[in-house]
C-alpha positions in Angstrom: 9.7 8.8 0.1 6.9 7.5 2.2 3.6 7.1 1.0 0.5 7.1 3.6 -1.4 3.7 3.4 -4.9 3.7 5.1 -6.4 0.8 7.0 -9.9 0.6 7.0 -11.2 -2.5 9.7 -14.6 -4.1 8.9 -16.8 -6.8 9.9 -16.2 -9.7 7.1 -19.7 -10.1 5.8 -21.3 -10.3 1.9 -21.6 -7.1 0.6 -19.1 -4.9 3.2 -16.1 -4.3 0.1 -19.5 -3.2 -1.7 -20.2 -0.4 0.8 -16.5 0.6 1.3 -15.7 0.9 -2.1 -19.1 2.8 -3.1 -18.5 5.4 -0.2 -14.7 6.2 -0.9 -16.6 6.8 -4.7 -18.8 8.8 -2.9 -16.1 11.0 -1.9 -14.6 11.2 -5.2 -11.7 9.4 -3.6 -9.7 7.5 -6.3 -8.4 4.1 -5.3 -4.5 3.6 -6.6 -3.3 0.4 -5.1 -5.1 -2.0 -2.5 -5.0 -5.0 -0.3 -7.2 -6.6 1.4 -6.6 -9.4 4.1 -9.1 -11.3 5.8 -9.8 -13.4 9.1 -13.4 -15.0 10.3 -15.1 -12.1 11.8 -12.9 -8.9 10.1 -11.1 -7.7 7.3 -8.7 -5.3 6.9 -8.5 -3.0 3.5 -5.0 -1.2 2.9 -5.4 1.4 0.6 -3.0 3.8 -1.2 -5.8 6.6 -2.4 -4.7 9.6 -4.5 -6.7 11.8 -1.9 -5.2 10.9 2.1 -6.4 13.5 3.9 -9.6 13.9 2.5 -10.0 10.2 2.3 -8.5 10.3 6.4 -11.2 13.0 7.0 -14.4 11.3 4.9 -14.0 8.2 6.0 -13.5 9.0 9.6 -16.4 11.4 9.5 -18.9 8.4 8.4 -17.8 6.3 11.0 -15.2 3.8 10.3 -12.1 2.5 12.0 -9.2 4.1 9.8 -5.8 4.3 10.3 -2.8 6.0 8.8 0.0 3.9 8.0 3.8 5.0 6.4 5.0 2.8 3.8 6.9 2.4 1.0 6.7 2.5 -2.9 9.2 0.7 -5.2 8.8 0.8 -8.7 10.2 -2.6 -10.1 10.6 -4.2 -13.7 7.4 -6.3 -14.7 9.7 -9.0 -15.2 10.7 -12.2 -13.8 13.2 -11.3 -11.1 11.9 -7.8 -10.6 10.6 -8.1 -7.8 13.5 -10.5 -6.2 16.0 -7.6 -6.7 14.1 -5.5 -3.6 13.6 -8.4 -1.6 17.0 -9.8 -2.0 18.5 -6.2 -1.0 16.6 -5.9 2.3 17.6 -9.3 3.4 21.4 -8.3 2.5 20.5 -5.4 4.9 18.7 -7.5 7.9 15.4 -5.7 6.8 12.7 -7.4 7.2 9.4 -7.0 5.2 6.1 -7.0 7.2 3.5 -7.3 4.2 3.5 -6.0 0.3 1.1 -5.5 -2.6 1.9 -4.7 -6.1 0.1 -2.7 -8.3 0.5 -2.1 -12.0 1.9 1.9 -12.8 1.2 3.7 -16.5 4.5 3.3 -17.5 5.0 0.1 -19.9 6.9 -2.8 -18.4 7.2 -1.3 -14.8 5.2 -2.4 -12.1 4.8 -0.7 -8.7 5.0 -2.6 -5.0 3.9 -0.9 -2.0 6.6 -2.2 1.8 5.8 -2.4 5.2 9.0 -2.4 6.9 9.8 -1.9 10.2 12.5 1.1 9.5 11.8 3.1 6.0 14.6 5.1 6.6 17.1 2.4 6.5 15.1 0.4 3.7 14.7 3.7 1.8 18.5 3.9 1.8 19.4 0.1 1.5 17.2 0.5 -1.7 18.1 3.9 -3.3 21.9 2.1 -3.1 21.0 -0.7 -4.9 19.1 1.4 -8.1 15.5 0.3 -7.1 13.6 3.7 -7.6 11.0 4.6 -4.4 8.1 5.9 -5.7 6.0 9.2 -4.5 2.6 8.5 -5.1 
């Protein structure tokens, strides 16, 4: 299943996560799993939030530059080699992986990775074949 990531692009100054972070609060938004990458003058924070629309509709509504984004959740073991399994079936499958962030899940010993692929169809499939379970978050 995909899961909608949002992309929120701010100037990279002190303080700016601050604001973000206190105004998704604001909106009683709860943050699941996040990313954040960085260049001299912007930053870009992925977010997986339990609330996309509203968060879509909030966030846009105060002004920022958000974007919708589908990806893909894989739960994994929190092992060594857990996360090797997924990447080693997409590369059997000429699937390339554009970016990827893990989270922690509730469930003891699991862990959870959120996949940018070019295709989720294909990786959904490639994946479901080799036992990795997608996630619905």
């Amino acid at each position: 299943m995909e899961i909608l990531q949002l992309s929120i692009f701010a100037e990279n100054r002190p303080g700016r996560l601050a604001e973000l972070t206190e105004k998704i609060a604001s909106f009683n938004i709860d943050i699941r799993a996040l990313s954040l990458a960085d260049s001299a003058d912007y930053g870009i924070l992925r977010l997986i939030v339990d609330n996309t629309e509203k968060a879509l509709d909030e966030l846009k509504g105060a002004g920022l530059m958000i974007t919708a984004t589908k990806v893909l959740g894989v739960c994994v073991e929190d092992a060594p080699g857990g996360f090797s399994a997924v990447v080693a079936a997409l590369a059997a499958a000429g699937i390339s992986i554009e970016y990827a962030y893990a989270f922690l899940t509730p469930t003891q010993g699991k862990a959870g990775v959120v996949l940018r692929v070019k295709d989720n169809a294909a990786a959904i499939a490639v994946l479901q074949q080799a036992g990795i379970e997608i996630l619905a978050l």
